[in-house]
VMD Tcl script that draws the C-alpha trace (Angstrom):
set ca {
  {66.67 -40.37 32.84}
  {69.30 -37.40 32.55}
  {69.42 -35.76 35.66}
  {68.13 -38.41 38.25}
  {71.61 -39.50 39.12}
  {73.59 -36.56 38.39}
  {75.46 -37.01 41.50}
  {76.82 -39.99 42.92}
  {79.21 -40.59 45.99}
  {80.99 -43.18 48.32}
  {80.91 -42.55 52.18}
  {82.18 -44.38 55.24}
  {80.48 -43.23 58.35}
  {82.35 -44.29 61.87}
  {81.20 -43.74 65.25}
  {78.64 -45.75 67.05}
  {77.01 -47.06 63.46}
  {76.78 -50.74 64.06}
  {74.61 -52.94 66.09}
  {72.13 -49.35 66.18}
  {69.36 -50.19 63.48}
  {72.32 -47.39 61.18}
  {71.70 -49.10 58.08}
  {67.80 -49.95 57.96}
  {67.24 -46.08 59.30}
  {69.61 -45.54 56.47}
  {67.42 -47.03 53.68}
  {64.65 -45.73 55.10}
  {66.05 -42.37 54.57}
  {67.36 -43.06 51.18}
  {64.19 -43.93 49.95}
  {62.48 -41.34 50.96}
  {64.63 -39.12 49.35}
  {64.97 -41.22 46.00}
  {68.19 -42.09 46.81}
  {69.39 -45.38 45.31}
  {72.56 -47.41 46.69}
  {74.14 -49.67 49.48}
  {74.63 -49.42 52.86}
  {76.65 -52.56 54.49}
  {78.87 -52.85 57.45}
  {82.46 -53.25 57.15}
  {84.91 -55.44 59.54}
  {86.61 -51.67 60.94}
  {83.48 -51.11 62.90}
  {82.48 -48.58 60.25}
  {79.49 -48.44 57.41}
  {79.63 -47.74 54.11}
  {77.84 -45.91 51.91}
  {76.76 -45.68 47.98}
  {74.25 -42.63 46.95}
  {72.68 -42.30 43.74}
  {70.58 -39.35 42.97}
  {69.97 -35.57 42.05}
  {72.46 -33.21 43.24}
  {70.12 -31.76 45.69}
  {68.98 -34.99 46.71}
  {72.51 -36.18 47.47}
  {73.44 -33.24 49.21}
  {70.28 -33.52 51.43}
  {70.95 -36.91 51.98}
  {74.66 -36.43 53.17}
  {74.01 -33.94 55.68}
  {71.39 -36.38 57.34}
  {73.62 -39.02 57.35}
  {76.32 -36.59 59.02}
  {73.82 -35.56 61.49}
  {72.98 -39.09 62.80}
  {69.54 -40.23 61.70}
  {68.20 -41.82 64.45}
  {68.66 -41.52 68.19}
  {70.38 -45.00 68.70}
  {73.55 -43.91 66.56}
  {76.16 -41.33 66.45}
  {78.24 -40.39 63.51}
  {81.74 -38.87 64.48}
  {82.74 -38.94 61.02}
  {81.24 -39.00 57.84}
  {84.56 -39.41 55.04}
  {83.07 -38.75 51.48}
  {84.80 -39.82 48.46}
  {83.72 -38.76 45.06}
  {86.69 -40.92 43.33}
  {85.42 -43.99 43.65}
  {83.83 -45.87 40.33}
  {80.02 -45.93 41.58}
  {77.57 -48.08 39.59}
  {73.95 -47.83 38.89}
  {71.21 -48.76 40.87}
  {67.54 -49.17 40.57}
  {66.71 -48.91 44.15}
  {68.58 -48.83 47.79}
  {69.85 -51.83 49.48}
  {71.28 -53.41 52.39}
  {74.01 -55.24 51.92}
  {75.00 -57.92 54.64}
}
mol new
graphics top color blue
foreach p $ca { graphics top sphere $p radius 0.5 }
foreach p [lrange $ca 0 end-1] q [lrange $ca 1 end] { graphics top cylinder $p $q radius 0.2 }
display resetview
């Protein structure tokens, strides 16, 4: 499966992202882009973010995230981090 998950990066989006519908919106995204991850709140207010997928893909899927995929949220700032150790995944998931 060479090339399906040539790319894969951490992000932590802040700015009104929890308590919005932010992570379902952003599984719905992800898997319409065949994107494969986690989304889960964290305690600072702010989400994180795994994505799996092609280059493209990934790329396409950061600069929806950055541009606040629904109405109901806002996303002042989207930090990306391609340092972190990022597993495999077979699909995307919430994680509460």
């Amino acid at each position: 499966m060479k090339g399906m998950t040539d790319m894969k990066i951490a992000m932590t989006a802040s700015g009104k992202v929890q308590g919005v519908g932010f992570r379902y919106t952003i599984q719905l995204l992800a898997t319409q882009m065949n994107i494969t991850g986690i989304v889960k709140n964290q305690s600072s207010g702010d989400v994180y973010i795994e994505a799996c997928g092609s280059k493209e893909s990934v790329q396409a899927f950061i600069e929806k995230v950055r541009n606040s995929p629904s109405c109901f949220c806002r996303v002042d700032h989207l930090y990306l981090d391609t340092s972190k150790k990022i597993g495999d995944y077979a699909t995307f998931s919430i994680i509460y």
